[in-house]
DOFIMAR-417765 format. One record per residue (C-alpha): residue in one letter; chain; x, y, z. Coordinates in steps of 0.001 Angstrom, whole numbers. Example, Ala and Ser with C-alpha at 12.3 -4.5 7.8 and 13.67 -1.06 7.14 Angstrom:
2
REC A A 12300 -4500 7800;
REC S A 13670 -1060 7140;
This chain:
640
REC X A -56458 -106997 -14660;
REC X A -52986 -107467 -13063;
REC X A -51668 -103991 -14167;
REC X A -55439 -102337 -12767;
REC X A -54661 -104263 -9438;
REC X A -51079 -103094 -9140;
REC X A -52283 -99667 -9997;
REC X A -54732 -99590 -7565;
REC X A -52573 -100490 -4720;
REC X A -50704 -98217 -5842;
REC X A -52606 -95161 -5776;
REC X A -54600 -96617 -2672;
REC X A -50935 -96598 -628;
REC X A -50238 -93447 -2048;
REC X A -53428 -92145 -447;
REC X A -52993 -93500 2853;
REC X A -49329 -92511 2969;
REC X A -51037 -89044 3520;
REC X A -51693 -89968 7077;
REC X A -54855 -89756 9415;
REC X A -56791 -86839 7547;
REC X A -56335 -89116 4599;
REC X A -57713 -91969 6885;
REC X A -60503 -89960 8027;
REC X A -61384 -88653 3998;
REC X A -61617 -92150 3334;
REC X A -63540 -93316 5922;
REC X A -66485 -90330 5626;
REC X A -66489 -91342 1784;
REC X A -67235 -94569 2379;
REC X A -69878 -94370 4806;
REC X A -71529 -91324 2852;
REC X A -71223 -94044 -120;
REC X A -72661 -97046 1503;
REC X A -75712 -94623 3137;
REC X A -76553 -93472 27;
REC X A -76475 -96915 -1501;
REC X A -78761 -98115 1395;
REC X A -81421 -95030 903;
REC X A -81098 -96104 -2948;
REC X A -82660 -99479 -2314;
REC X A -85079 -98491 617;
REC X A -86756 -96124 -1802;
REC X A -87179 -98802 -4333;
REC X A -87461 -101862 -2144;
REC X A -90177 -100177 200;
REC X A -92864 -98139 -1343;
REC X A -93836 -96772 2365;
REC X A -90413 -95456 2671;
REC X A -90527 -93334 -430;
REC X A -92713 -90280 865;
REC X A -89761 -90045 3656;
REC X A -87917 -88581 841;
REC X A -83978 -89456 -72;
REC X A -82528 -86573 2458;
REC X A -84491 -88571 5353;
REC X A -83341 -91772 4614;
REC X A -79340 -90742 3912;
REC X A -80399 -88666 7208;
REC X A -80976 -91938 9460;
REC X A -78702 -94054 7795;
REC X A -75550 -92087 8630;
REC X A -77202 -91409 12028;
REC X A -77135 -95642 12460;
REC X A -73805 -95545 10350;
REC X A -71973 -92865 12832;
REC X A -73651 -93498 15837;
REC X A -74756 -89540 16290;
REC X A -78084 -87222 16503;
REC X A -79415 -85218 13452;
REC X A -81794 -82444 14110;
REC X A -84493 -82173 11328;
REC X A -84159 -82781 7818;
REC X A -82553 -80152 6014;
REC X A -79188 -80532 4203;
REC X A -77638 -78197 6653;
REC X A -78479 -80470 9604;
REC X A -77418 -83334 7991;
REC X A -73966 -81691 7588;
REC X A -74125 -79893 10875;
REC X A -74848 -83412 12558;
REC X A -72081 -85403 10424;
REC X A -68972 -82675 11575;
REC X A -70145 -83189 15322;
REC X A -70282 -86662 14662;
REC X A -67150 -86899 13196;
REC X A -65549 -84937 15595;
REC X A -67106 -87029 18472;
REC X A -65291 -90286 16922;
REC X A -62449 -88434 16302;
REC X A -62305 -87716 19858;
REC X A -63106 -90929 21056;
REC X A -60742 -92710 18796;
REC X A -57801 -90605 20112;
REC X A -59113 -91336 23612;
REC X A -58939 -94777 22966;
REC X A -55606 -94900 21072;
REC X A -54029 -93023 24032;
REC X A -55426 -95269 26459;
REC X A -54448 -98425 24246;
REC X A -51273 -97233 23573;
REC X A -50687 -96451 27834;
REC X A -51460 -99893 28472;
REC X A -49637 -101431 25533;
REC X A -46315 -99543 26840;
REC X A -47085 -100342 30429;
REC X A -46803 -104019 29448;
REC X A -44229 -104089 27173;
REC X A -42139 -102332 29408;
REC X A -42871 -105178 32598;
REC X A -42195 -108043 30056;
REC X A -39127 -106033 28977;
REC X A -38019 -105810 32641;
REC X A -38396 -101882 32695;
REC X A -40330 -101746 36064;
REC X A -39101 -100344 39652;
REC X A -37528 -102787 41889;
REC X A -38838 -103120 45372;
REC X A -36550 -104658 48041;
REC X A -34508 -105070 50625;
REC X A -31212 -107326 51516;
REC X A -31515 -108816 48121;
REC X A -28249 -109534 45558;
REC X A -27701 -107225 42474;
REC X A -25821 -109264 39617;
REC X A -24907 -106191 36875;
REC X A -24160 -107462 33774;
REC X A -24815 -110870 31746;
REC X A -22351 -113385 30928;
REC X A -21262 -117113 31081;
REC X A -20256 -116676 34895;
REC X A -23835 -115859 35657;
REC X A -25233 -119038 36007;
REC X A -22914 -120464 38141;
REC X A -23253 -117201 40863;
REC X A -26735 -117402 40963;
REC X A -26581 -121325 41706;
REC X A -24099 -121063 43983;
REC X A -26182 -118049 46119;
REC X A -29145 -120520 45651;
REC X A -27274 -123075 47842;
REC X A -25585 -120797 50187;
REC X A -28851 -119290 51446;
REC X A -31094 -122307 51210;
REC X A -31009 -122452 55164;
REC X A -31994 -119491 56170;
REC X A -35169 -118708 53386;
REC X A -33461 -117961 50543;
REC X A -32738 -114823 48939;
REC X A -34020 -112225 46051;
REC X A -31124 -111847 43274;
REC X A -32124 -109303 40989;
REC X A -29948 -109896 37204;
REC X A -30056 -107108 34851;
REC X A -28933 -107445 31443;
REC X A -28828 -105717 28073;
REC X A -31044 -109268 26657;
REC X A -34851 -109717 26933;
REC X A -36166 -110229 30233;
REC X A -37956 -113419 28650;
REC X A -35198 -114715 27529;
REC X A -32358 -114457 30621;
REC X A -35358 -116030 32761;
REC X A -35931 -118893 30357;
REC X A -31529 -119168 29725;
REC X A -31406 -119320 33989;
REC X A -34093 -121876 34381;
REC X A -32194 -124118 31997;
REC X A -28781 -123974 33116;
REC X A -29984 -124190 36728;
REC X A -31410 -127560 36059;
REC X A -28346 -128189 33924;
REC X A -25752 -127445 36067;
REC X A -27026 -128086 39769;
REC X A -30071 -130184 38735;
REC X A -32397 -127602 40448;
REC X A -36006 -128883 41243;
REC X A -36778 -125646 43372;
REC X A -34649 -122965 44094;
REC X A -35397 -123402 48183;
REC X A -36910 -119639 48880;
REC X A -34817 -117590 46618;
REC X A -36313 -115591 44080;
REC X A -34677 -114262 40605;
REC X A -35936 -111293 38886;
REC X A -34518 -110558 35552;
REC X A -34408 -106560 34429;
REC X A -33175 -105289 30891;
REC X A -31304 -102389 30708;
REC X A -27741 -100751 30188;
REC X A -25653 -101205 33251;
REC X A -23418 -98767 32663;
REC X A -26408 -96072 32610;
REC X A -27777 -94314 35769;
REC X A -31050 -94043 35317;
REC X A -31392 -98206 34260;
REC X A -29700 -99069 37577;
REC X A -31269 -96659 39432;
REC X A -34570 -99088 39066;
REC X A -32691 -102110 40969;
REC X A -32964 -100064 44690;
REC X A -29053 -100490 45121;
REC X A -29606 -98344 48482;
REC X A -31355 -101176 50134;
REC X A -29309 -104271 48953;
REC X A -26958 -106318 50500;
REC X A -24324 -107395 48050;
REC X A -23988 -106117 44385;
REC X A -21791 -108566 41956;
REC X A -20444 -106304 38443;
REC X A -20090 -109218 35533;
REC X A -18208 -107570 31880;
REC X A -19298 -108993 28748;
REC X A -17820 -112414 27295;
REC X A -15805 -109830 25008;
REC X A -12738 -108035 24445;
REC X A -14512 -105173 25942;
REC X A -14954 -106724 29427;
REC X A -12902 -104437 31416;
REC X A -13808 -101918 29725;
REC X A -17781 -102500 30985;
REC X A -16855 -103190 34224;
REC X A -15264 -99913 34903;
REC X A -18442 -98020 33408;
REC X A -20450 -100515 35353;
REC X A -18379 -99527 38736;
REC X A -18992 -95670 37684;
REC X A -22095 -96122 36933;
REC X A -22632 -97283 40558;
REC X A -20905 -94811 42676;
REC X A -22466 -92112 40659;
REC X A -26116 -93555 41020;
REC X A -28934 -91432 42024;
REC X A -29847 -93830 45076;
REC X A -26083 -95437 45428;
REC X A -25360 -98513 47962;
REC X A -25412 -98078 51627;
REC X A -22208 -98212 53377;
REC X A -22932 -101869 54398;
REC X A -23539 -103005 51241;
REC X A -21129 -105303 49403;
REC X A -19396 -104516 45419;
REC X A -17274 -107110 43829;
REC X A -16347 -107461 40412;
REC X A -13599 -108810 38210;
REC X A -11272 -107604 36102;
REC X A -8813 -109861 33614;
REC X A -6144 -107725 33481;
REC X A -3761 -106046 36058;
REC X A -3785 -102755 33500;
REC X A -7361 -101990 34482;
REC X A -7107 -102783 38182;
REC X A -6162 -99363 39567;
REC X A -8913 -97433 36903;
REC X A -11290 -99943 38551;
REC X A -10204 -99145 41491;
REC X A -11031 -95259 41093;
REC X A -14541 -95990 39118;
REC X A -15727 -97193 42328;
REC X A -14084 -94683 44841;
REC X A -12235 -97767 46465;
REC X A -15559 -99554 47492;
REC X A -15447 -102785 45592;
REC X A -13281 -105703 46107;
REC X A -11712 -106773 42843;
REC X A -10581 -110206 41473;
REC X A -8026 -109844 38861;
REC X A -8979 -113267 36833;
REC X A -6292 -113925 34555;
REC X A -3284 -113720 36886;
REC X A -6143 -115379 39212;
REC X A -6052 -118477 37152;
REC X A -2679 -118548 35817;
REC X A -1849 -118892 39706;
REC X A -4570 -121866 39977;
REC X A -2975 -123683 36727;
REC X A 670 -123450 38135;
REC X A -527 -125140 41325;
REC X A -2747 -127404 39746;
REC X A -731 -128522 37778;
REC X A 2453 -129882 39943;
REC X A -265 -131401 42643;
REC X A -2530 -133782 41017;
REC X A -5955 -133784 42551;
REC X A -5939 -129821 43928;
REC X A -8123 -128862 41694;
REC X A -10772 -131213 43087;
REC X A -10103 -129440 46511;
REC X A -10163 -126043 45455;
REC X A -13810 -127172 43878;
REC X A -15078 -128286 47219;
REC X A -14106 -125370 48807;
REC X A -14976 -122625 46721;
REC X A -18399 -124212 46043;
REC X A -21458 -123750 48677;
REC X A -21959 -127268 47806;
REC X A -19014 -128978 49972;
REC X A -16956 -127307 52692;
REC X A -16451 -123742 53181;
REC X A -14232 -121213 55279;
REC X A -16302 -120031 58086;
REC X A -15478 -117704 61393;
REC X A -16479 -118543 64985;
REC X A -16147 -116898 67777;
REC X A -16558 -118699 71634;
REC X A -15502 -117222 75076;
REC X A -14035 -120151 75630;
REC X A -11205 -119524 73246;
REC X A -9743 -117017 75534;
REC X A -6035 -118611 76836;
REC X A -6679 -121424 74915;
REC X A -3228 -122624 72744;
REC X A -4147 -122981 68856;
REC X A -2800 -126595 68829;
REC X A -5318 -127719 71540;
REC X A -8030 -125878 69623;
REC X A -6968 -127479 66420;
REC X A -8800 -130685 68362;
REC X A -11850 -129064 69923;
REC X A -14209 -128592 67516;
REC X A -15575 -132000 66580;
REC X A -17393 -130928 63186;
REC X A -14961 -128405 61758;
REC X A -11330 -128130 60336;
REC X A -9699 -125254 62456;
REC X A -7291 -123775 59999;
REC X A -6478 -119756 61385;
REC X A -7251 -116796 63418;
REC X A -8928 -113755 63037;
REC X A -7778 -111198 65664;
REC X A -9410 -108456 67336;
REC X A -8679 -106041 64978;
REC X A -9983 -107691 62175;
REC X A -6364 -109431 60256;
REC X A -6800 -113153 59147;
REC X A -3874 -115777 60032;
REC X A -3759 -118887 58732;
REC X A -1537 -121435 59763;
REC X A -559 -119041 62784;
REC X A 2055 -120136 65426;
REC X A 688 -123475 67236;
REC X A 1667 -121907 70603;
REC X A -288 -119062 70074;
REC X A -2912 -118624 72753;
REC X A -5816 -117251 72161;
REC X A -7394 -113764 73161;
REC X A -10386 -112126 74248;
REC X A -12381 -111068 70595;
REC X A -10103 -113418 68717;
REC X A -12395 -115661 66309;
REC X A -11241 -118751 64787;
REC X A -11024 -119478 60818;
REC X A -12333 -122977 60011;
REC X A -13713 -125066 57406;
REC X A -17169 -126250 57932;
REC X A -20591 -127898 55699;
REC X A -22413 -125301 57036;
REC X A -21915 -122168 59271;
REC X A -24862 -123804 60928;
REC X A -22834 -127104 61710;
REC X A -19759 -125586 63337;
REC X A -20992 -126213 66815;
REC X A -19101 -125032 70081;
REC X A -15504 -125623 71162;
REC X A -15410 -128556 73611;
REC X A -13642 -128186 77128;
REC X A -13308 -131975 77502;
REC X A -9747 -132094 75858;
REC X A -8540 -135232 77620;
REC X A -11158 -137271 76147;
REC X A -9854 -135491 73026;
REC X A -6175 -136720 73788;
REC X A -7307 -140371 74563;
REC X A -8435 -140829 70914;
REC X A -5200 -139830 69547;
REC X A -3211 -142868 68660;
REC X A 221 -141530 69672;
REC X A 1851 -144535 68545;
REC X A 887 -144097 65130;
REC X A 2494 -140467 64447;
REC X A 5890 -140271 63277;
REC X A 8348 -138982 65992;
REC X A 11252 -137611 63132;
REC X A 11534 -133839 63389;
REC X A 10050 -131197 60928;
REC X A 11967 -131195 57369;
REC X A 11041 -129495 54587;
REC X A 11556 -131472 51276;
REC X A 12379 -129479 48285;
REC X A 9559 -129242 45479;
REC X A 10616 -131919 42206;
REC X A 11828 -131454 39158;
REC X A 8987 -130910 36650;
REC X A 8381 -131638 33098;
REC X A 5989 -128993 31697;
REC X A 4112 -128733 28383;
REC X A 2060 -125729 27413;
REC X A 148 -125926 23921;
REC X A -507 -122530 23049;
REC X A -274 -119237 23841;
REC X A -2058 -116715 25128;
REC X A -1702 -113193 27519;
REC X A -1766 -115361 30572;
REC X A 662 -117632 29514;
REC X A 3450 -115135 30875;
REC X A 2095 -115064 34212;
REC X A 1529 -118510 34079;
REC X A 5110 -119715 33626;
REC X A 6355 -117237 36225;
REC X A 3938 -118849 38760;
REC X A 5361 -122461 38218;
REC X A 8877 -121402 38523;
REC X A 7470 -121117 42626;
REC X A 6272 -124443 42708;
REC X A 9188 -126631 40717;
REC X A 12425 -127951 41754;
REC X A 15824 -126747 39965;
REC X A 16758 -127943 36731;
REC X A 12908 -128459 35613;
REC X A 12036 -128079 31844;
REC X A 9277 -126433 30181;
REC X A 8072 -126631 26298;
REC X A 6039 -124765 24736;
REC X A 4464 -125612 21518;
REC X A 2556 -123038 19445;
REC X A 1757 -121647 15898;
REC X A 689 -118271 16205;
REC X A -2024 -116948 13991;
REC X A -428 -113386 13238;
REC X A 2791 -112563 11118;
REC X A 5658 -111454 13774;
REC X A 3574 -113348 16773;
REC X A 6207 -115553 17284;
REC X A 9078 -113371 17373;
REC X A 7272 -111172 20611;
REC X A 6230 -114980 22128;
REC X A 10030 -115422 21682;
REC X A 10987 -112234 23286;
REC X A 8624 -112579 25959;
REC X A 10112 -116089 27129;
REC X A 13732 -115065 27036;
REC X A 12802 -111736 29075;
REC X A 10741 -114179 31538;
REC X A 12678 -114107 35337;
REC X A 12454 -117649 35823;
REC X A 15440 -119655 38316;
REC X A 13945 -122991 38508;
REC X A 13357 -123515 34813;
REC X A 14834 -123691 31380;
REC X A 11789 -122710 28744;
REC X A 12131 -124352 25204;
REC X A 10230 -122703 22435;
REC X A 8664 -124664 19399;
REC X A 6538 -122907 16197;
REC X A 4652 -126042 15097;
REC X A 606 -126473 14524;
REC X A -910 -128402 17561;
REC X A -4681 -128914 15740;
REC X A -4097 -131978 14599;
REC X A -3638 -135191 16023;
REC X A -138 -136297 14304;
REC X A 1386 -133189 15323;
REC X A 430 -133670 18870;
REC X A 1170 -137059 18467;
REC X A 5249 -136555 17223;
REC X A 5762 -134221 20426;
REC X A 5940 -137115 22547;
REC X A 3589 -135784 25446;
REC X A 3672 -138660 27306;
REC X A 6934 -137792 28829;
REC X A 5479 -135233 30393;
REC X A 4465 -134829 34125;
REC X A 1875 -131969 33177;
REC X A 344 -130799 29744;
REC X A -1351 -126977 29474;
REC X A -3507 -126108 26445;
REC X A -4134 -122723 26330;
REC X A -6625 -120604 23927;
REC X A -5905 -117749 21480;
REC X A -6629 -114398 22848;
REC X A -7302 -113846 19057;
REC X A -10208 -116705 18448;
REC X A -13855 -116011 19471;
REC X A -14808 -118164 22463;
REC X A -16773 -120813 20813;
REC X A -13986 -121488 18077;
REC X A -11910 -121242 21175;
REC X A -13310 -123911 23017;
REC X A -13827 -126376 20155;
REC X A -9984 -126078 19339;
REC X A -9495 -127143 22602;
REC X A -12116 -129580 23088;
REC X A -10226 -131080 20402;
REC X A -6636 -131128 21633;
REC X A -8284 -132579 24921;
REC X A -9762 -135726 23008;
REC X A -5824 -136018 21134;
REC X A -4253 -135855 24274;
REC X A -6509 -138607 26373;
REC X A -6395 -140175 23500;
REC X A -2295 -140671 23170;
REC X A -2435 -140943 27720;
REC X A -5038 -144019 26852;
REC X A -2630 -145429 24209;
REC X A 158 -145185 26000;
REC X A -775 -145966 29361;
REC X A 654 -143078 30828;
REC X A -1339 -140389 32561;
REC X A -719 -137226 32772;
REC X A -2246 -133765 34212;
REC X A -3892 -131851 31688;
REC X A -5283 -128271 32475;
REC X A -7141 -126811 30071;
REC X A -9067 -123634 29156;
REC X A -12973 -123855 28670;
REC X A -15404 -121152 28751;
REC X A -18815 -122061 27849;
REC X A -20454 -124415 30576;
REC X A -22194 -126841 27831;
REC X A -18278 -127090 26405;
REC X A -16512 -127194 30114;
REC X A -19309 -130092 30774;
REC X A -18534 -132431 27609;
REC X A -14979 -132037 28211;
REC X A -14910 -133287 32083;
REC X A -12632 -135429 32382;
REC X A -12973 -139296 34837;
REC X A -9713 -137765 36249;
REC X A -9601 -135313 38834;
REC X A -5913 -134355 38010;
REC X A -7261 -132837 34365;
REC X A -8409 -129847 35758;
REC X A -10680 -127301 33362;
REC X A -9690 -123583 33998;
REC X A -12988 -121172 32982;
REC X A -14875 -118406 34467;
REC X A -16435 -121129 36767;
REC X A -13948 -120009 39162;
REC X A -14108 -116546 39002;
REC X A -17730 -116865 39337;
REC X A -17212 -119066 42527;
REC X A -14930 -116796 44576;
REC X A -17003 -113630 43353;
REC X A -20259 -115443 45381;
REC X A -17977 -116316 48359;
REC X A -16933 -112452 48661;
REC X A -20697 -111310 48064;
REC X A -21452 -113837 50992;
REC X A -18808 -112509 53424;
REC X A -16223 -110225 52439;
REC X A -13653 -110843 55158;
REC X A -12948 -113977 53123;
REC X A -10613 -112226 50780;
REC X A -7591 -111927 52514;
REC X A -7409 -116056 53166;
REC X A -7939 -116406 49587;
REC X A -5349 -113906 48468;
REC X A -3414 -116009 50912;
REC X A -3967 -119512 49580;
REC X A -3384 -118513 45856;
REC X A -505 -116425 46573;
REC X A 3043 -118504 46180;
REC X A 3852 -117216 49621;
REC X A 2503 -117839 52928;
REC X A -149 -120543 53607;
REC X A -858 -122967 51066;
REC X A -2929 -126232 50369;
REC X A -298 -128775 49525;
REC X A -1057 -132958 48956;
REC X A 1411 -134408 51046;
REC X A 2363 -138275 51043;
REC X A 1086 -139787 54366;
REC X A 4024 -141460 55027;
REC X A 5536 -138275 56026;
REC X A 2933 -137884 59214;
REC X A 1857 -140974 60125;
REC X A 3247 -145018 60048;
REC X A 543 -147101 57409;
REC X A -1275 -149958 57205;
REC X A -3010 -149562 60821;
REC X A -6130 -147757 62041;
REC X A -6176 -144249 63083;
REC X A -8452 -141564 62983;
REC X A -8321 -138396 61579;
REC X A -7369 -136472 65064;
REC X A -4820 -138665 65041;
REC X A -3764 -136856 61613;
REC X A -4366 -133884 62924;
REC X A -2350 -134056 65665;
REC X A 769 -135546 63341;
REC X A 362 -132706 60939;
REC X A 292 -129833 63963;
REC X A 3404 -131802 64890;
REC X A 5240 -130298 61811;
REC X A 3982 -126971 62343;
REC X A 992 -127992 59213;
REC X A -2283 -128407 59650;
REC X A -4293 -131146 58015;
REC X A -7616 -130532 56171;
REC X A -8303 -134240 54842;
REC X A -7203 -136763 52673;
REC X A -6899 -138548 49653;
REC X A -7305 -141883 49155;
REC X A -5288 -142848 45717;
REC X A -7262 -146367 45271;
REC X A -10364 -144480 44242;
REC X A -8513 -141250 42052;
REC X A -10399 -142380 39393;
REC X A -13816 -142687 41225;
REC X A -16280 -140142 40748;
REC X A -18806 -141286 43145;
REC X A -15895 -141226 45901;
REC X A -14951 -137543 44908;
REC X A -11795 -139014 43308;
REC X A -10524 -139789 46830;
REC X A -10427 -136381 47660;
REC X A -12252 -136064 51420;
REC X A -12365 -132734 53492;
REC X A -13195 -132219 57046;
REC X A -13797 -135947 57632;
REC X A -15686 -137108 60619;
REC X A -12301 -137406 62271;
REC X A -13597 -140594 65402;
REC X A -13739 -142653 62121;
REC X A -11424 -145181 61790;
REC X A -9333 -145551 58388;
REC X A -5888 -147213 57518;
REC X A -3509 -145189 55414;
REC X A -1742 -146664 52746;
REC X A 1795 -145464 51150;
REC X A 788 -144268 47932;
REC X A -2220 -142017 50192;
REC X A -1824 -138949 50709;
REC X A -2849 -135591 53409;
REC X A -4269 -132568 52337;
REC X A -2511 -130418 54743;
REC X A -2044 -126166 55497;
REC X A 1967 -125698 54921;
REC X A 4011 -122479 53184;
REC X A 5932 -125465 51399;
């Protein structure tokens, strides 16, 4: 019985393999078969029947069977009537396939995200990564005052599954309840491919953000992405806004070119190396740099007001009672900050300032010796501007990695002479640590002497017999030659050794670290605002702050480059006498007394206080009263 049914299925596959005249064989068989049964039985069962004869009967029943019209009773007719029958479902059946098949496509392609897009001013995000999230969160809050926005997110994933991926990490990482007006459609497609991006309408949008792929092949993707774009069918208007990023310096001038000089590019890695150098030798900047960069806190606004006009920059510094003053932006269009105090102001100069909301800046007041009454003159320090040489610094870095070159040359701007640095590493590939070695002594440092070590850092002994704790500042770094999740567990792990040893010890010290994924950066957030997480979180921030307003790139370039204007954490004691009341135009006015102008402050009794922001307060309602201790500190604008 088994081998009969095996053969049968056999054969019967065989037959069907043959395709639809096979189908259509079978089919007529069978219902010639079952007719012929039925006519069988009528004639036997029904004795009224049987002068209809068995031709009439087979006649009707494949008429019922086949749903078609036989004329008369002859064999002929019968035959006739079955072919235009058959034909007549054949037709029909195609008819209906086609149709079914139409509509089938037409909705697989809309839940596959295939359809035209539709719209006007809205944000294009081109690619799908990690940093994704965190832009379309951050757009969320930076238009939830004027209606929101429509971001548009095509990927090469399901459309089902980026919209179900962005609804969780919204609520995960900004705790989303609504997304105040803006809307998110997802699309699937290639974005380095014409005719998928020509579906987005990148002729009517407003800002279009290019993302790589959390590969080695990043760059690469972005620079087809950027092509891609300049070469569309319906390409961006002139007004529209391109950024993108880029990790390396090798592929900045071939991105460059791909988009026929119209996008503004971040170059990430020596991007963050720059942050981590800073970070680093100023416990608690990292905290600022988060409020800033973030729609969430404080951001850098312009303003203009004809009442500017002969105004002096150290008055205006005073005169806008919601805001942080901080540069100019002239009339043709070059951003200043920190500018000369006794520069006065022109007609169509704007001022750069730090604001909630561009909503909250308010107007310049022209009261400015009410202004000068609340200044408690008495409490600023009368000793003429010095500038203090940076300290000596005592630098770990566990690991190595490509940015770890750029890194080390970006400390040697921020460290006194005669500072050391360590670093500790175990490279994965035979004749790794001879280049690392190479690389080091080749380095054009002045301020440091650089100490190599080949030892494993995974586990905690190892760690442990380095002595870290006599360090001022401890970097772990990740393998550019370990996949990012094995990446970030390594150094999830050397995080929990090395708060482990500070908590032992009883002596802190700054850790930066790298973290990619979000769910990883978020477990290993640290109670201590000077550990300070370096991921794509940052590139993802500044890439939303140049889709919102592109001018902004020049003060940024600014603030991360080791030159010019800088955010520095100053001790208070070097502006202001302690232990009294002031307010904060009273710090103001200390700070634009050394040619630096202060942003906020940091309270050091609550560094360890999340709820307080670690201390860390910017643009402060400055008519409030506060006494400064010696250990505070200002967060002030200074080139040193």
């Amino acid at each position: 019985m088994y081998r009969f049914k095996r053969a049968l299925t056999y054969h019967f596959d065989n037959f069907m393999a043959k395709g639809i005249f096979a189908f259509l064989t079978a089919i007529l068989i069978l219902t010639f078969t079952i007719s012929a049964i039925s006519a069988l039985f009528l004639l036997n069962a029904d004795p009224n029947i049987e002068k209809q004869g068995f031709i009439n009967i087979l006649s009707t029943n494949m008429q019922e069977a086949l749903r078609i019209s036989l004329r008369g009773g002859t064999i002929y007719s019968v035959i006739g009537g079955v072919i235009i029958g058959v034909g007549g479902l054949l037709m029909a059946a195609m008819l209906g396939s086609v149709l079914n098949y139409t509509l089938f496509q037409k909705i697989h392609d809309l839940r596959r995200g295939r359809s035209m897009i539709y719209a006007k001013n809205h944000v294009v995000i081109l690619g799908w990564s990690m940093q994704v999230h965190y832009i379309i969160g951050e757009l969320i809050i930076a238009n939830q005052h004027n209606g929101g926005v429509k971001i548009v997110i095509m990927g090469e994933e399901d459309k089902l599954l980026m919209e179900e991926t962005i609804r969780e990490k919204l609520k995960l990482l900004f705790g989303f309840k609504n997304y105040f007006g803006t809307k998110i459609v997802c699309r699937s497609g290639n974005t380095s491919t014409r005719e998928d991006i020509d579906i987005l309408s990148l002729d009517t949008a407003r800002a279009i953000i290019v993302l790589g792929s959390d590969n080695n092949q990043h760059d690469i993707n972005v620079i087809k992405t950027l092509l891609a774009i300049t070469n569309a069918v319906n390409p961006p208007s002139a007004t529209c806004t391109i950024t993108a990023a880029v990790k390396s310096e090798d592929y900045y001038q071939a991105a460059v070119i791909a988009s026929n000089d119209r996008a503004t590019l971040v170059v990430s890695d020596p991007l963050m190396a720059r942050i981590s150098a800073q970070s680093c030798n100023q416990p608690g900047l990292a905290t600022i740099y988060g409020e800033l960069l973030s729609f969430k806190g404080d951001e850098i606004y312009f303003s203009n007001s004809v009442h500017l006009t002969g105004r002096k920059f150290s008055d205006v510094l005073l005169q806008y009672p919601d805001s942080i003053v901080i540069g100019i932006r002239t009339k043709n269009g070059v951003n200043k900050l920190l500018p000369d105090m006794n520069h006065i102001f022109e007609s169509g100069e704007s001022v750069i300032l730090i604001a909630e909301d561009d909503t909250l800046i308010g107007e310049i007041t022209t009261k400015s010796h009410k202004i000068d009454n609340l200044i408690k003159h008495k409490a600023i320090l009368g000793h003429p501007r010095t500038t203090m040489a940076p300290p000596r610094a005592n630098t770990l870095i566990l690991g190595w990695n490509s940015r770890a070159e750029i890194l080390i040359r970006e400390m040697d701007a921020y460290i006194g002479p005669g500072s050391h640095t360590t670093v500790i590493c175990q490279p994965i590939n035979i004749g790794d640590e001879n280049k690392i070695i190479e690389v080091i002594n080749n380095l054009d440092v002045v301020n440091q002497h650089i100490n190599f070590i080949s030892k494993d850092i995974m586990t905690y002994n190892s760690i442990r017999e380095v002595n870290v704790e006599k360090y001022s500042c401890v970097l772990v770094l990740t393998s550019d030659d370990v996949d990012t999740k094995n990446a970030d567990s390594k150094t999830l792990m050397t995080l929990m050794y090395l708060r482990g040893i500070a908590k032992k010890t009883n002596k802190h010290f700054a850790i930066i670290s790298e973290m990619q994924e979000p769910n990883n950066r978020e477990l290993a957030q640290s109670a201590y605002p000077d550990d300070f997480i370096i991921s794509s979180k940052i590139v993802s921030l500044i890439l939303t702050q140049y889709a919102e307003n592109i001018n902004l790139k020049s003060i940024y370039d600014d603030i991360f480059d080791s030159d010019g204007a800088e955010i520095y954490l100053k001790d208070v004691t070097r502006y202001l006498h302690c232990n009294q009341q002031v307010n904060f135009y009273t710090a103001i006015a200390a700070a634009a007394n050394q040619g630096h102008i202060a942003i906020g402050y940091r309270i050091m009794k609550y560094k360890h206080d999340k709820t307080r922001n670690y201390g860390v307060v910017i643009n402060p309602v400055k008519d409030k009263e506060i006494i400064f201790h010696k250990e505070d500190q200002l967060i002030v604008f200074s080139e040193s």
